[in-house]
N, C-alpha and C positions, 0 to 999 in steps of 0.2 A: 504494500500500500504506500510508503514510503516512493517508490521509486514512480508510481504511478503521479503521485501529488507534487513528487520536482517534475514529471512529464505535463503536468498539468499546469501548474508554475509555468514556467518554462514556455506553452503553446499563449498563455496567456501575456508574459511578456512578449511576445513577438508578436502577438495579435492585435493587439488594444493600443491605440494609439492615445495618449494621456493629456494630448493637448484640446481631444474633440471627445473624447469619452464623457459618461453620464455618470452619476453614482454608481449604476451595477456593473460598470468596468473597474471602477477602484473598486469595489467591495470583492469581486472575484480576483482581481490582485493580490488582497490583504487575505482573503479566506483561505485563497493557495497557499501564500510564504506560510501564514498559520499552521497549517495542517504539515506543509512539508517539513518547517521548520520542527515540529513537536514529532514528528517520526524518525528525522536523524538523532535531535536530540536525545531520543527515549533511547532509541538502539545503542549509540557512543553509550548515555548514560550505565545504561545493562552491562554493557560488554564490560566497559572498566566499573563495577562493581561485580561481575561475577568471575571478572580474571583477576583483579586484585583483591578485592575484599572480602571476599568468599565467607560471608557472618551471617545472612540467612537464606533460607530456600528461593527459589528463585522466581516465586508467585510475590514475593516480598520485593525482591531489587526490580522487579518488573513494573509493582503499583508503584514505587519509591521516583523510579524514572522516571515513569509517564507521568507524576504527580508535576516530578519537578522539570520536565522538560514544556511541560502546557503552562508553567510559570516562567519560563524563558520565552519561551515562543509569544507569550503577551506582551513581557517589556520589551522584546524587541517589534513588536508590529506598533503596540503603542507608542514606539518611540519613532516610529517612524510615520505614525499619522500625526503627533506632536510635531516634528519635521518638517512635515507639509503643509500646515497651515501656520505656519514661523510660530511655533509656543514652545518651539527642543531649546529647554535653559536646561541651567545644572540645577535650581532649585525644583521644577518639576521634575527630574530625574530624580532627583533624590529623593523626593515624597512617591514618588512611586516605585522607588526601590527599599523606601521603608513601607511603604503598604503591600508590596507583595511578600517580606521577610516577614511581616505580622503575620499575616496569612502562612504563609507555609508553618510558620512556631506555633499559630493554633491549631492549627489543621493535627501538627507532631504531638502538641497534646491531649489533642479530643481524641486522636487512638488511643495512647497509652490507658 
């Protein structure tokens, strides 16, 4: 599925011309990177916790990845429609790299 969503990526950058596009051409831009983005990330994520840190089974480094690769895959799309409409400061990076750290530290303690 990964490979499918950079193919899908990918047709979408060369299709959509950005200067005459409508909202559902950015939105199919942002939904692509998203998805594609959260599929390498989850995989990298797996791989180096199940080659390196080998600490729990691997239905665990699985949820652990995808958890925190779909929290990657947000601050970077976010940061890049922040970007696009000139609002990409350091201070909204930061507030939203401290609202997605809160997030991920309750998400770790409502399982425990």
């Amino acid at each position: 599925m990964t490979v499918i969503s950079w193919l899908i990526f990918v047709y979408v950058l060369l299709s959509i011309n950005p200067e005459i596009t409508n909202w559902l051409g950015f939105l199919l831009f942002y939904v692509s990177l998203f998805l594609s983005i959260i599929g390498t990330s989850a995989l990298v994520g797996f791989l180096f916790r199940f080659v390196f840190l080998k600490k729990h089974i691997a239905f665990r480094l699985v949820k652990e990845a995808f958890r925190q690769s779909f929290l990657f895959a947000f601050l970077i799309v976010i940061s890049l429609i922040l970007l696009s409409q000139d609002l990409f400061t350091w201070l909204n990076i930061f507030f939203l790299i401290i609202s997605l750290s809160v997030l991920e530290f309750f998400i770790l303690s409502y399982e425990k």
